[in-house]
N, C-alpha and C positions, 0 to 999 in steps of 0.2 A: 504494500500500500504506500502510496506516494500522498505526503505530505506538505503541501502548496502555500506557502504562507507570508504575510508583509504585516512585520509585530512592530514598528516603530515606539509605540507608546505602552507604558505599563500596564496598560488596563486590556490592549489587542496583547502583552506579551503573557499576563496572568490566564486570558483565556487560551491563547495556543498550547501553554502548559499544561490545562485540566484538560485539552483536547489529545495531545499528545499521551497525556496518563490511562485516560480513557484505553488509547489504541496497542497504549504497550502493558496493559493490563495483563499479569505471568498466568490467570485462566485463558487468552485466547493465544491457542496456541498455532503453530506455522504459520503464521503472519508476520510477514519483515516487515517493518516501518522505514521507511527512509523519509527522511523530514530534510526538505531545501528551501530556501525562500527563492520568492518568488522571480526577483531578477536575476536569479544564476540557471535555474528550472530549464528543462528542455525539453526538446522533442523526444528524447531518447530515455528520458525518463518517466513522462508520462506511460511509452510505449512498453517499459518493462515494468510497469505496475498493473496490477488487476483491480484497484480502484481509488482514488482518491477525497481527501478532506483539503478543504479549502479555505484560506482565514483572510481577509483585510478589515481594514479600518473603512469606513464611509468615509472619503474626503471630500469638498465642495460637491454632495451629490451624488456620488458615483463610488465603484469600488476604487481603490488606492489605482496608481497610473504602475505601478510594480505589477498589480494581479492582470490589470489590462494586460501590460507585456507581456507577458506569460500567456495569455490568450494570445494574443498575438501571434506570439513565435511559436505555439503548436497548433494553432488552429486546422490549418491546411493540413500538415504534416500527419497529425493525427487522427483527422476526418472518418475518414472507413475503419481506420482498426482498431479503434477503443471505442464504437458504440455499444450501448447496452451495458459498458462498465458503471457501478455502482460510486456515487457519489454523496459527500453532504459540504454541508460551510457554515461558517460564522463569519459575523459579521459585528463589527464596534462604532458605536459613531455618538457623537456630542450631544445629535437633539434630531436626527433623522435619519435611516437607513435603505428610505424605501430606493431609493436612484440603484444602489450599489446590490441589492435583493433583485430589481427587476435586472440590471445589467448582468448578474451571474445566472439568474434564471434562463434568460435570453439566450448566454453564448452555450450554455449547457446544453437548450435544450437542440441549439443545431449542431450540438457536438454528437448528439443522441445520447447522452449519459443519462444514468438513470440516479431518481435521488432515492436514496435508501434509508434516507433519516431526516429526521423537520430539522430546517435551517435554527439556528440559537441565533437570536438578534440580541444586541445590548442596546441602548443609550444609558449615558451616563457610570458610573464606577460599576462594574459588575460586582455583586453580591454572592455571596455561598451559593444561592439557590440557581444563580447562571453559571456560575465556575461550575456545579452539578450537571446541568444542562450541557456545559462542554464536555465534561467528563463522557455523558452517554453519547452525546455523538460520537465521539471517537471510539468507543469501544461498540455502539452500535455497525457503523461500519468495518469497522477493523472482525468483529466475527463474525459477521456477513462473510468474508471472502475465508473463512477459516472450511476443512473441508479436505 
């Protein structure tokens, strides 16, 4: 499972943590995690993972311009041979997330990924009850692909 993410701020880097715990949780077993952010991410590593979780911050509206690039550079490349893989995200933002929710819906959904867990939206400081909510996303798709 490939792990896609853009933590600038402590509040996107405490959720990618409960997300990442979630995925590397010792009950789900044969599941590799590889966690990159998002401007180093490739084509080649989307294509050697069986599913991915996805994090940015909401900035002016939109997902982070890091999570765009990352669309960007696998889009094409990856088209035909990762539809139907299994996906979720999170999402952080100061007082609104919907821009950056519809834009990941969007390229997913022409990616044909499939979401396999309800997106975790923040505003404002996340709280126990959303660092939980990260936690299951990540371990909801990380044992999805267990098997």
């Amino acid at each position: 499972m490939l792990i896609v993410h853009h933590t600038p701020s402590p509040h996107c880097q405490a959720m990618f943590e409960a997300v990442l715990s979630g995925a590397t949780d010792p009950e789900i077993e044969d599941v590799r995690v590889v966690r990159v952010p998002a401007l180093s991410a490739t084509a080649s590593d989307v294509l050697a993972a069986d599913g991915y979780l996805l994090g940015t911050p909401a900035n002016l509206g939109y997902m982070s311009g890091a999570l765009k690039h990352f669309f960007d550079q696998v889009y094409y490349p990856c088209l035909d041979a990762t539809r139907g893989r299994p996906f979720g995200y999170w999402v952080h933002g100061g007082n609104d997330v919907t821009g950056a929710v519809r834009g990941i819906e969007s390229i997913t959904t022409g990616l044909g990924w499939r979401r396999a867990a309800e997106a975790v939206t923040v505003t404002g400081e996340p709280d126990k009850g959303d660092t939980e909510r990260c936690w299951e996303l990540g371990a909801t798709v990380a044992a999805g692909l267990m098997g």
